[in-house]
N, C-alpha and C positions, 0 to 999 in steps of 0.2 A: 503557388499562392494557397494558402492555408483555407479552408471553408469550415465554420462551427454552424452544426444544426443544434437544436436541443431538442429533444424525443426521449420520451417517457414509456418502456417496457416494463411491464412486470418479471418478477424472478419467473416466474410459470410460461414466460412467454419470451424465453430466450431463443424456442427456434424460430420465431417471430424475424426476432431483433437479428437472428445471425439471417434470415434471409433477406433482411433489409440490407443490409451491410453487403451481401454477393449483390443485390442488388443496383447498391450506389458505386459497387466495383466496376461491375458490368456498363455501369454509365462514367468510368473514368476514374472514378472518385474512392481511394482507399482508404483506410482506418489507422488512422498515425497515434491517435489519443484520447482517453476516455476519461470521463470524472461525472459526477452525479448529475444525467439526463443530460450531457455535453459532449458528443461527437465532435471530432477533429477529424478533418479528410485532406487527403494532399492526391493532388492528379496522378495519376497513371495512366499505363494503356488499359482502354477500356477491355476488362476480362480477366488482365495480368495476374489476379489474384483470386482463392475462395479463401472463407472466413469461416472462423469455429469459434462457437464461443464453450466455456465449462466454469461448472463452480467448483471448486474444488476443497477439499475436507478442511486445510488449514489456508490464511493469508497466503501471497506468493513469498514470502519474506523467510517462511516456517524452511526450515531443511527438507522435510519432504514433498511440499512444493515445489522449493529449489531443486529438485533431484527429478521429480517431474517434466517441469518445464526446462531442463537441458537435454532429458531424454526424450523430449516432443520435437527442439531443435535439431537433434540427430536424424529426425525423420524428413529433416526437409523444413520445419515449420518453424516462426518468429514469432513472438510475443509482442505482441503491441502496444499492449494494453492492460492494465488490471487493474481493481476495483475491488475491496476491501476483499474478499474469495473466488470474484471472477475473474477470468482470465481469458484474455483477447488474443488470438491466436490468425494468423495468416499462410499461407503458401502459395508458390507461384504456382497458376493451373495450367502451366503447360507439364510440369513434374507428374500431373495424372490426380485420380480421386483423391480426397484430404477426409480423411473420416476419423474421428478420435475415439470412437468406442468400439470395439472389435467386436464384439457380441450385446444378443439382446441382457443379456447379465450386466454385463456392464452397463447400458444406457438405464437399466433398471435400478441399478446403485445408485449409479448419476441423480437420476428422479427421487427417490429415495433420501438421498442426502440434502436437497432442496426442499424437499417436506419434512423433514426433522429440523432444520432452520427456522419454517417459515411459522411450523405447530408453535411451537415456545412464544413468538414473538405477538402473536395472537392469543396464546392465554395471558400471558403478561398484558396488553392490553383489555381482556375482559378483565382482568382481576383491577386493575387500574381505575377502570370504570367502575366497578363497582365502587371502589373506597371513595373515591370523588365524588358519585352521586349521595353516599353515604353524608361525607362530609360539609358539601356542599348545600344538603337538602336542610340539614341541622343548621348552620351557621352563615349561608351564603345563599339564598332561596334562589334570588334571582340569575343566579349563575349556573341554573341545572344545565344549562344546552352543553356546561365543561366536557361532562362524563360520555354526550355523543360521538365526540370526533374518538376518543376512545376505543366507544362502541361499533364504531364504523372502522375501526381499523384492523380491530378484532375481526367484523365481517369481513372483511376483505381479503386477508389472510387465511380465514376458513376456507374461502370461493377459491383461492390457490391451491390451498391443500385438494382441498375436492378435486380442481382441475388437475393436477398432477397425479393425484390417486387413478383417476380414469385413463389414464397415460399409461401408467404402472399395468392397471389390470388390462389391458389393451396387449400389451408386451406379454404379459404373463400368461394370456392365450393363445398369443403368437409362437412363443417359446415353445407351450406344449403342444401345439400344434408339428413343430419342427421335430419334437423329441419322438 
């Protein structure tokens, strides 16, 4: 029997989400289907499985995606799930560790390409906000509160990059610490 939660992650806080998800494993319950803040779970043996999540540079749909993710199932791992560049990934944990980045380089990319997504969508919304409050203040007075959800999304987005920035530089001292 099929169970839908709905839970709300941010991009910045996918390891969040994927340890939710070993989580709801570990309690039976595995990752069949995804769609915006809509988890799908189908029973298993509690454990059966770990979970990965990644965003990846293009849709899963892209050829290099495609080429990705059959070279992820080579290793053992299923796809579950995807979501317009994220990609839901499982394996059975009796197969041993499931890790998708082989180096701190790579998980540095990873974060990296999450902040070069999440920058853009936050100055488009400052810029947004500005021409609305522009507009609105001339011709529309009583509608200024338009340009805050904007402005709040813009912040929001920032508070991401920031967080993943600190993620970055974390790794980047770990790194040369190794070197």
């Amino acid at each position: 029997m099929r169970k839908v939660i709905k839970k709300l992650f941010w991009a910045w806080e996918y390891e969040k989400e994927e340890k939710w998800l070993n989580e709801m494993a570990a309690k039976g319950l595995a990752l069949v289907d995804y769609s915006l803040c809509r988890y799908s779970f189908e029973p298993c043996e509690p454990g059966e499985y770990k979970f990965k999540i990644q965003f990846l540079e293009h849709r899963t749909s892209h050829p290099e995606s495609e080429q990705y993710i059959r070279f992820m199932e080579e290793t053992g791992a299923e796809q579950v799930a995807s979501y317009l560049n994220w990609v839901y990934f499982r394996k059975k944990a009796a197969e041993g560790d499931f890790e998708i980045f082989s180096d701190i380089e790579s998980k540095i990319n990873h974060l990296t390409l999450i902040k070069k997504v999440l920058l853009p969508i936050g100055y488009l919304n400052l810029g947004v906000s500005v021409m609305n409050f522009v507009n609105l203040a001339f011709n529309f007075p009583g509608a200024l509160w338009v340009p805050f959800i904007n402005l709040a999304c813009f912040a929001l987005m920032i508070f991401g990059v920031h967080k993943i920035q600190k993620k970055i530089n974390i790794l980047k001292k770990e790194h040369a610490i190794r070197e």
